[in-house]
VOGU-3710 file (C-alpha; in Angstrom, 3 decimals, decimal comma):
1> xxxxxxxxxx> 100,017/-1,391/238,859  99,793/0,579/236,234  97,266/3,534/235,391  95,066/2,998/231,622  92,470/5,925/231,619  89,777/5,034/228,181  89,292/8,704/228,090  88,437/8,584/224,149  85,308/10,652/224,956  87,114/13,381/226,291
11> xxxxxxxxxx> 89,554/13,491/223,590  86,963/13,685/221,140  85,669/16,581/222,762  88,969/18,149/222,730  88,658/18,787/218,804  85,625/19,682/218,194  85,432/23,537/218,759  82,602/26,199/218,901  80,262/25,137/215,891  78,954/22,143/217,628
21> xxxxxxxxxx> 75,978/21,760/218,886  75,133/20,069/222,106  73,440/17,004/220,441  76,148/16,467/218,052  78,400/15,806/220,748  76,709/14,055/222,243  76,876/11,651/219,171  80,475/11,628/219,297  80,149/10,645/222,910  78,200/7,851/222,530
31> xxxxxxxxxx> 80,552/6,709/219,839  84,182/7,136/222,077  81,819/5,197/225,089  81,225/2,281/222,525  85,214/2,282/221,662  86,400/2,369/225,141  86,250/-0,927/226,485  89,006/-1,273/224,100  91,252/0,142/227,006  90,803/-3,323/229,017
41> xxxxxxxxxx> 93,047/-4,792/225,939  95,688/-2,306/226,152  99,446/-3,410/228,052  99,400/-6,285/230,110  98,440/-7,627/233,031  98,745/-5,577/236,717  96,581/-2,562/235,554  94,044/-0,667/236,524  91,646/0,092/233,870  89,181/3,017/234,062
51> xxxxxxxxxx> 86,422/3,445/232,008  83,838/6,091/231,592  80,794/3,845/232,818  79,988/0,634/234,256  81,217/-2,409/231,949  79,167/-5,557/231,027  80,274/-7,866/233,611  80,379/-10,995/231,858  82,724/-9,530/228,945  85,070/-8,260/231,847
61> xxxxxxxxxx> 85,534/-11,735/233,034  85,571/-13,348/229,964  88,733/-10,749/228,511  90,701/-11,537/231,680  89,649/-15,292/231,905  91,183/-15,655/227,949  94,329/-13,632/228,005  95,062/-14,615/231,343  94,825/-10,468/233,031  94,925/-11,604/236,676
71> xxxxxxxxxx> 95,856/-8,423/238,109  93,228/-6,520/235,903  90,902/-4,197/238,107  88,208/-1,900/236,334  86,900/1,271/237,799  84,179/3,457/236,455  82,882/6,638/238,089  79,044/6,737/239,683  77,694/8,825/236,983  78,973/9,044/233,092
81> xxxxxxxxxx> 80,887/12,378/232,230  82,297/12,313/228,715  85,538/13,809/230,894  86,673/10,803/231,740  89,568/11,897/233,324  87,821/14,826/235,196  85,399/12,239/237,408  88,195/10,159/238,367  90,202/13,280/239,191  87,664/13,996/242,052
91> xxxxxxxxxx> 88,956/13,662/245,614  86,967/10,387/246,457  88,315/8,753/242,820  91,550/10,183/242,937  92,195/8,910/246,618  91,314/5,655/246,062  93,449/5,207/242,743  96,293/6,481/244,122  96,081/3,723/246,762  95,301/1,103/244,014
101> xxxxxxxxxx> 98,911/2,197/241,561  102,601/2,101/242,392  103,945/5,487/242,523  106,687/5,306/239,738  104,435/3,525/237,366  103,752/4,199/233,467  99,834/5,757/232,681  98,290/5,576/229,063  95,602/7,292/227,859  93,797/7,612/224,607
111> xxxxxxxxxx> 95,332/10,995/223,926  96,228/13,581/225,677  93,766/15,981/227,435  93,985/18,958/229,698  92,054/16,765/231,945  94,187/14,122/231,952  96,973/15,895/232,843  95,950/17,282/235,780  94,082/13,415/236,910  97,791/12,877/237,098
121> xxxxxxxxxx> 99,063/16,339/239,014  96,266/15,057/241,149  97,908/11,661/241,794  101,053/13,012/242,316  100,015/15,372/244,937  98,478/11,770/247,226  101,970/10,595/247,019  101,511/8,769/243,794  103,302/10,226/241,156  103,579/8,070/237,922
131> xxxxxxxxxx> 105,079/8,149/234,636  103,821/8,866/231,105  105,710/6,945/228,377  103,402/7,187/225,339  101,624/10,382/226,420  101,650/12,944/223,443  104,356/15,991/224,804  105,634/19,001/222,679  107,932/21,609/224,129  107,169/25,262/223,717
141> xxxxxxxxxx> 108,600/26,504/220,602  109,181/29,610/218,596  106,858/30,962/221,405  103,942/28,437/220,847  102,946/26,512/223,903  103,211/22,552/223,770  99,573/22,021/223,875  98,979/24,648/221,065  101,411/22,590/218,648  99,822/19,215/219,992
151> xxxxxxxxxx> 96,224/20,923/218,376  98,209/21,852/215,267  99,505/17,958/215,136  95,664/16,771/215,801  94,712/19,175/212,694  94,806/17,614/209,123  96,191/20,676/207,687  98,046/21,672/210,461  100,073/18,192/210,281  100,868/18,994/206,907
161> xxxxxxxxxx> 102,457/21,855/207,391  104,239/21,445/210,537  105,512/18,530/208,983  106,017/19,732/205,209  110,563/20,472/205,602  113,003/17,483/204,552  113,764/16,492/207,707  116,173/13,442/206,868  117,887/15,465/203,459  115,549/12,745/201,290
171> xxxxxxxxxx> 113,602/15,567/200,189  109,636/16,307/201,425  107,522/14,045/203,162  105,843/11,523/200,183  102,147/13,280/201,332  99,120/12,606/198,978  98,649/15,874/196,580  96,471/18,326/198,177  94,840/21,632/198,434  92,916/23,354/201,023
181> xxxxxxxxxx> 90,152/26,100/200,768  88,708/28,025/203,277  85,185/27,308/202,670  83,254/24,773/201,435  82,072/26,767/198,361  85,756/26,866/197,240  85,942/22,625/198,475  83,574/22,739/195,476  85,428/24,585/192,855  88,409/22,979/193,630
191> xxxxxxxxxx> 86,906/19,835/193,006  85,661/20,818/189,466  89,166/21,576/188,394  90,124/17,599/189,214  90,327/15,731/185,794  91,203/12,347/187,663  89,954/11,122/191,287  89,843/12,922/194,943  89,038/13,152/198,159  87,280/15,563/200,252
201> xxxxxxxxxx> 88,133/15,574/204,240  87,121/17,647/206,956  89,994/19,248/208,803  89,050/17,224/212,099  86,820/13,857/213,071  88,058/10,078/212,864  87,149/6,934/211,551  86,686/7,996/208,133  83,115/9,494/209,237  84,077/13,338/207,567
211> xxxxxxxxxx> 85,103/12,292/204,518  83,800/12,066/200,952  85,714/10,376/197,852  84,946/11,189/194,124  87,104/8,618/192,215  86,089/10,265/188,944  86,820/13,757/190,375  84,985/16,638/188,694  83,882/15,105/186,012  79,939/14,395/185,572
221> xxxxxxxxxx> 79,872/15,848/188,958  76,514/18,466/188,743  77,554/21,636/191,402  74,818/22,534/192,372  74,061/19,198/193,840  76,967/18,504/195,445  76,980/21,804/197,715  73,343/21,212/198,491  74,993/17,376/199,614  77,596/19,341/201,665
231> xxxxxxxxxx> 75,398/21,844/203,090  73,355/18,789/204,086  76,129/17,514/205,959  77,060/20,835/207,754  73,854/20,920/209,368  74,417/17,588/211,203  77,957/17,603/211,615  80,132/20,037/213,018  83,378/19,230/211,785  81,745/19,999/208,213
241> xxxxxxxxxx> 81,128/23,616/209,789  84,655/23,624/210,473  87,220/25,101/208,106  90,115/24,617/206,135  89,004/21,642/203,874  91,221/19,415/201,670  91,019/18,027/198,301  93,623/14,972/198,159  94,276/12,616/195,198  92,510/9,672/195,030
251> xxxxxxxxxx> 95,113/7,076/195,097  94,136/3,850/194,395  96,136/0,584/193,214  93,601/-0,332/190,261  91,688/1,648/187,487  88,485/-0,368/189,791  88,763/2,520/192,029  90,437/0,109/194,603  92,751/1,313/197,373  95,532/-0,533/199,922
261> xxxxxxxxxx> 95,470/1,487/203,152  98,599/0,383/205,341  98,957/1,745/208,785  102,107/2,133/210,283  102,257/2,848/214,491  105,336/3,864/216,298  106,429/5,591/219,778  108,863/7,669/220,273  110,541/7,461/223,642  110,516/10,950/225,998
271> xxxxxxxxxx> 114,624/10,383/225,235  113,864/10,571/221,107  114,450/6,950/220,618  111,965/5,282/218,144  109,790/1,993/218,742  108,011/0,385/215,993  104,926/-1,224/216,982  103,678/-2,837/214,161  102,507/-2,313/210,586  99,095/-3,992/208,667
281> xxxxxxxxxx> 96,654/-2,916/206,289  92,905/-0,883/207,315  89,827/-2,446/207,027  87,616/0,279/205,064  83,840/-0,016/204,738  81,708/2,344/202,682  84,374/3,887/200,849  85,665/5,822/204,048  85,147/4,236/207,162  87,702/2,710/209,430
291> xxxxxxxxxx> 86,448/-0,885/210,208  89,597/-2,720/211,261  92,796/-3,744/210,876  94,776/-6,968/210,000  98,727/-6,717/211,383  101,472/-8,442/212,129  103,002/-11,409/209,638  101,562/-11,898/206,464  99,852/-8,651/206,223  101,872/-7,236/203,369
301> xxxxxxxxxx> 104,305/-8,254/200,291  108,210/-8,294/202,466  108,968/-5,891/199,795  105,802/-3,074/200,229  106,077/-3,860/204,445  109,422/-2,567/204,108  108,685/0,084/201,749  106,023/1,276/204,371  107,712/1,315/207,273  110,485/3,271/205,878
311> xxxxxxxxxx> 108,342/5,748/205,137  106,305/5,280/208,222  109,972/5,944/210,146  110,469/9,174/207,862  107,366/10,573/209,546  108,918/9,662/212,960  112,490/11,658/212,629  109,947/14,542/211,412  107,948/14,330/214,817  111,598/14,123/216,439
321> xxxxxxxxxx> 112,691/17,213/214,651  109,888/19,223/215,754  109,925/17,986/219,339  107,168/15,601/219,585  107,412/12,568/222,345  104,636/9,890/222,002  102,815/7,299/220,823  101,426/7,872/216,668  100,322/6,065/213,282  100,360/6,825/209,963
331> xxxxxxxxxx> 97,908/5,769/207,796  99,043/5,532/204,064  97,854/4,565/200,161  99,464/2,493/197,790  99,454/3,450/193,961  99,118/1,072/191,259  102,733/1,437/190,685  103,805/0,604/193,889  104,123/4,326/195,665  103,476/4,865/199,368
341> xxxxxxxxxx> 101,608/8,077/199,979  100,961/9,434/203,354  97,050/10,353/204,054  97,194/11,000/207,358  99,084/11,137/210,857  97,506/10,825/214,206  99,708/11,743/217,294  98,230/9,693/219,835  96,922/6,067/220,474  94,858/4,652/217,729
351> xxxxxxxxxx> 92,669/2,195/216,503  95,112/-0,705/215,875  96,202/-0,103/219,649  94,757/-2,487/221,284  95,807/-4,737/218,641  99,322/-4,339/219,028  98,754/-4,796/222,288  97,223/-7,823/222,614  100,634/-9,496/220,240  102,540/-8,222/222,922
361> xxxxxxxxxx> 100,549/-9,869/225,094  101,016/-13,562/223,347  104,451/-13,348/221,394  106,449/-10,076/222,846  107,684/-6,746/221,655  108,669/-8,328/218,094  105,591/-9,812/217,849  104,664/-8,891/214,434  107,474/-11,461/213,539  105,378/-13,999/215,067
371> xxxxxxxxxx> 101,718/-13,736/214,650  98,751/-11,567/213,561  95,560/-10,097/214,991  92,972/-9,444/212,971  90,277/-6,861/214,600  86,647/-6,023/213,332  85,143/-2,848/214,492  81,611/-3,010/214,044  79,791/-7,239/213,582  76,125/-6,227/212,922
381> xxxxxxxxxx> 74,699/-9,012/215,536  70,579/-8,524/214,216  67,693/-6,529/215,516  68,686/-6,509/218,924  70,619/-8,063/221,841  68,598/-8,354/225,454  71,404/-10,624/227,032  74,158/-8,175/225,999  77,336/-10,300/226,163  76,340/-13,307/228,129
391> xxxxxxxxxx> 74,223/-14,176/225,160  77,211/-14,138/223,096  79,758/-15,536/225,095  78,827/-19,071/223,872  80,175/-18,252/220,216  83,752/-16,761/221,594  84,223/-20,258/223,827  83,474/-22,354/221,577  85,678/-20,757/218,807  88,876/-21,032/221,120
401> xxxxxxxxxx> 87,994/-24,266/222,291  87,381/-25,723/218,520  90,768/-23,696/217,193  92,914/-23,924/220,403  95,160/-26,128/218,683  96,076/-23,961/215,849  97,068/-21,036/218,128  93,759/-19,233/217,087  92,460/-16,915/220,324  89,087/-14,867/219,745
411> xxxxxxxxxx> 87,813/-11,978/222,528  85,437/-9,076/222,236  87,145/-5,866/221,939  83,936/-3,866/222,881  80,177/-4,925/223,686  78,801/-3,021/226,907  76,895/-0,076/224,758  77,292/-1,350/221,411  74,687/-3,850/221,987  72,328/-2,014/223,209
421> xxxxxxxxxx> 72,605/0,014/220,111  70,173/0,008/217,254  71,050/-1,835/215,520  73,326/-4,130/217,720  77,066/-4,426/217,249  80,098/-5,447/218,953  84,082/-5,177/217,981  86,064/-8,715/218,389  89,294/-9,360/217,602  91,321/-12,763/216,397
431> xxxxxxxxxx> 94,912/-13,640/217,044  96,902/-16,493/215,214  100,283/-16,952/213,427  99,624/-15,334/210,089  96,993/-13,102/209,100  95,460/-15,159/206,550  94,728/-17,858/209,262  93,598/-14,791/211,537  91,437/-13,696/208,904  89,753/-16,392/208,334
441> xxxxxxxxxx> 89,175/-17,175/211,872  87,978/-13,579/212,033  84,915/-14,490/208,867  84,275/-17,817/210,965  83,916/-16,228/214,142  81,379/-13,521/212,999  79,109/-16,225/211,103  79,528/-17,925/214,750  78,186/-14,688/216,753  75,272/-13,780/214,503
451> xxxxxxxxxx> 74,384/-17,483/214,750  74,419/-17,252/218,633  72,364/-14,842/218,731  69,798/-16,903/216,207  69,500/-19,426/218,496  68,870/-17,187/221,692  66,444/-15,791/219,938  64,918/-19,041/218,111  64,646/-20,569/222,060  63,291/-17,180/223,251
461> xxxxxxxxxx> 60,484/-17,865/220,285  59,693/-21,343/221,565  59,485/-20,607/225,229  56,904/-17,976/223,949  55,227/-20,400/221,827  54,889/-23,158/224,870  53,702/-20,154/227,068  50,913/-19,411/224,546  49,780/-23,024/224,338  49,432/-23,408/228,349
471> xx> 46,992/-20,441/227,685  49,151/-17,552/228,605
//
C-alpha cells in the first residue's frame, strides 16, 4: 500500500513567515482543507489516503466506485490540525499506519514539510520504512542546508536567481522581464516607469490570489491610489507584508490584453533522470486566479506543445544542475509572436496533479497521447448546499451513464468543505479522448450540477409548501 499524506495545509503554512496574523492563516487553512480531497485522486489504486479531517462519505464512495480504487482506505485524525502530517505522526496514528503500508513502499505528499519528514522517520522506526519518489530533496551546498535551498526554490525571486546560469550552453533561462524592489513604495515607482503592460506578484502565495496585473502599465495609473490599493491589501494579507516584490511584463498573445498560460509538470527521479508528466493550458479567472487546467491531447498547436515542453525540460536540467530531486511545474506565457516565457516554477506537486493522475489511471504513463482531463476548480453550486455531496451525486451518475459510450468519465475532485462554504462550491474534473470533447463535457456537466441542486431545492420548496397547507 502506498502512503498519500494531503498535507497542503501544512505546506501552506510552511511559507508564510512572521507577518501573519493568526486569522489570516487561518484563511489559508481553510483554503488547503477545501483542496485536499484532491489527494484521494492522486496514483492508483492500493493506497492509503490521509486527509486532514473527516471526508464526505458519499463522495468517498462515489471516487472509488467510478475509477474503480478498490484498495483505497482514507484516514483522518480525531481533531483537525493544519499539520497534517504532525497528527498522524502521533504514536496511536503512526502505529496503526505503519500496520496499514508495505515497508518498501513509495509516499507522496503535497510538498515537502519538516513535518512530513519526520511522519516518515516515525514510520521507519515501527518497522515500516518507505520510499519517497517525488518528494522535493536538495543536497547541502556551498554550505546551505537542503531545506534552506528548498525555501529559496519555493520563493519567486529566489527561483529566479538560483536558476538565472545557462545551464544547457543555450544561453539564460527564457524568464518573463522582471524587477524586484524591496518595498512596496518602490513596487510603485517601478511600475510608473512601465510604458507597456505588467504584473505585480507577491514573493510567496498560490493560485494567483497575490497578484495584480496592469496591462496598460503606468500609464493613466494615479499613485497615490494605487499604494492606498496596496496598503489595503497588506492589511489583510500577509504575503503583501512580505518583501521582495516583482514587476514582470505583461505578456499576452493579443493587443485584447489576452494571455495563453501553458503548464508544463515533470519529475525528476532521486537518480537525475527526467519524467514528463504532461503539458495543457491554465484555466485563469479574474485576471489572476488559477481555476483549472485542460491537458493531455488536443490542448495545444503540435508545434507550441513542443515548443513548451522544450522549454519546460530546460527548466528541468537547471533543477538537475543545482541538485534538486522531485516532482515540479512550470507555468509559462505565450507572446503574440509565438515566444514561451517562463512566469513561474513550483518545486513540488501542483494543481494539475491530480489530473495527471487520474490519465494514468485510464490510459498509462503516456497518457497525454491518449486522452485529456479537463478540471474546474471552483463550480459556484447557488446559495447553499444542506445535502453536501449526496445531493449532487445524481448529476455526476447521470453524466457517465448518458456519455459512457464516448469514453467521457466525470468525478468530484473536492466537495467535503467547499460546500459548506458561502457561497457553495465544489472542484470536478472530466476525462475523455481530446480536450475539446473533455471540455465540453466539462460546460455540460456544470449546467448539470447547478441544475441538481435546483431541483433539491425546488422539491425542498414543495414539501414546505404541502406542510403549510396541512396547517403546519
Amino acid at each position: 500500500m502506498e502512503l498519500v499524506v494531503a498535507n497542503h495545509t501544512e505546506y501552506n503554512r510552511r511559507t508564510m513567515g512572521e507577518l501573519f496574523r493568526p486569522v489570516e492563516r487561518r484563511v489559508w487553512d481553510a483554503a488547503g482543507l477545501d483542496l485536499s480531497e484532491q489527494a484521494l485522486l492522486w496514483r492508483g489504486d492500493a493506497k492509503v489516503v490521509c486527509l486532514a479531517s473527516e471526508p464526505d462519505p458519499a463522495l468517498v464512495a462515489f471516487v472509488r466506485r467510478t475509477l474503480d480504487y478498490r484498495a483505497l482506505k482514507v484516514r483522518w485524525p480525531d481533531k483537525f490540525s493544519p499539520y497534517t502530517s504532525r497528527s498522524f505522526a502521533a504514536a496511536e496514528c503512526c502505529s496503526q499506519l505503519a500496520e496499514l503500508v508495505a515497508a518498501g513502499s513509495p509516499s507522496f505528499c503535497w510538498g515537502a514539510t519538516p513535518q512530513f519528514r519526520r511522519l516518515l522517520k516515525r514510520l521507519a522506526q515501527k518497522g515500516a520504512p518507505l520510499t519517497a519518489p517525488d518528494l522535493p530533496t536538495l543536497p547541502a551546498v556551498a554550505g546551505k542546508h537542503g531545506d534552506k535551498l528548498q525555501l529559496t526554490l519555493d520563493s519567486k525571486a529566489g527561483s529566479r536567481r538560483l536558476l538565472s546560469k545557462d545551464f544547457d550552453g543555450l544561453g539564460p533561462l527564457p524568464f518573463t522581464p522582471c524587477e524586484t524592489a524591496p518595498s512596496l513604495e518602490g513596487a510603485v515607482a517601478l511600475l510608473e516607469r512601465c510604458h507597456e503592460g505588467a504584473v505585480l506578484k507577491c514573493d510567496g502565495g498560490a493560485g494567483g490570489f497575490n497578484v495584480r496585473v496592469f496591462p496598460g502599465g503606468g500609464a493613466g495609473m494615479r499613485r497615490g491610489a494605487l499604494q492606498r490599493e496596496l496598503d489595503l491589501r497588506a492589511r489583510f494579507d500577509g504575503f503583501w507584508r512580505t518583501p521582495p516584490y516583482l514587476v514582470e511584463k505583461f505578456i499576452a498573445v493579443s493587443p485584447c490584453g489576452a494571455t495563453l498560460c501553458p503548464t508544463a509538470d515533470w519529475l525528476i527521479r532521486q537518480d537525475g533522470v527526467l519524467e514528463f508528466q504532461g503539458l495543457g493550458v491554465m484555466t485563469i479567472r479574474g485576471g489572476t486566479r488559477y481555476a483549472g487546467v485542460a491537458m493531455g491531447r488536443g490542448a495545444l498547436e503540435e508545434g507550441l506543445a513542443k515548443h513548451c515542453e522544450e522549454v519546460s525540460r530546460r527548466v528541468a536540467v537547471g533543477l538537475v544542475s543545482v541538485g534538486y530531486r522531485g516532482w515540479f511545474d512550470v507555468d509559462m506565457a505565450v507572446s503574440g509572436d509565438g515566444g514561451v516565457w517562463i512566469t513561474e516554477i513550483n518545486t513540488r506537486r501542483t494543481g494539475p496533479a491530480h489530473a495527471i493522475d487520474v490519465g494514468k489511471r485510464l490510459w498509462g504513463a503516456r497518457w497525454f497521447d491518449e486522452g485529456a482531463v479537463c478540471t474546474d476548480e471552483h463550480v459556484a453550486v447557488g446559495d447553499s448546499c444542506p445535502g453536501g455531496f449526496a445531493s449532487l451525486r445524481p448529476a455526476f451518475e447521470q453524466f457517465n451513464v448518458a456519455h459512457g459510450g464516448e469514453g467521457l468519465i466525470a468525478v468530484p475532485t473536492f466537495a467535503t468543505h467547499s460546500l459548506k462554504r458561502t457561497p457553495p462550491y465544489l472542484g470536478v474534473l472530466v476525462a475523455g479522448g481530446t480536450v475539446q470533447d473533455a471540455s465540453a463535457g466539462l460546460a455540460e456537466l456544470r449546467e448539470r450540477v447547478r441544475g441538481a441542486l435546483s431541483h433539491v431545492g425546488c422539491a425542498a420548496r414543495q414539501r414546505g409548501a404541502a406542510y403549510m397547507r396541512r396547517g403546519g
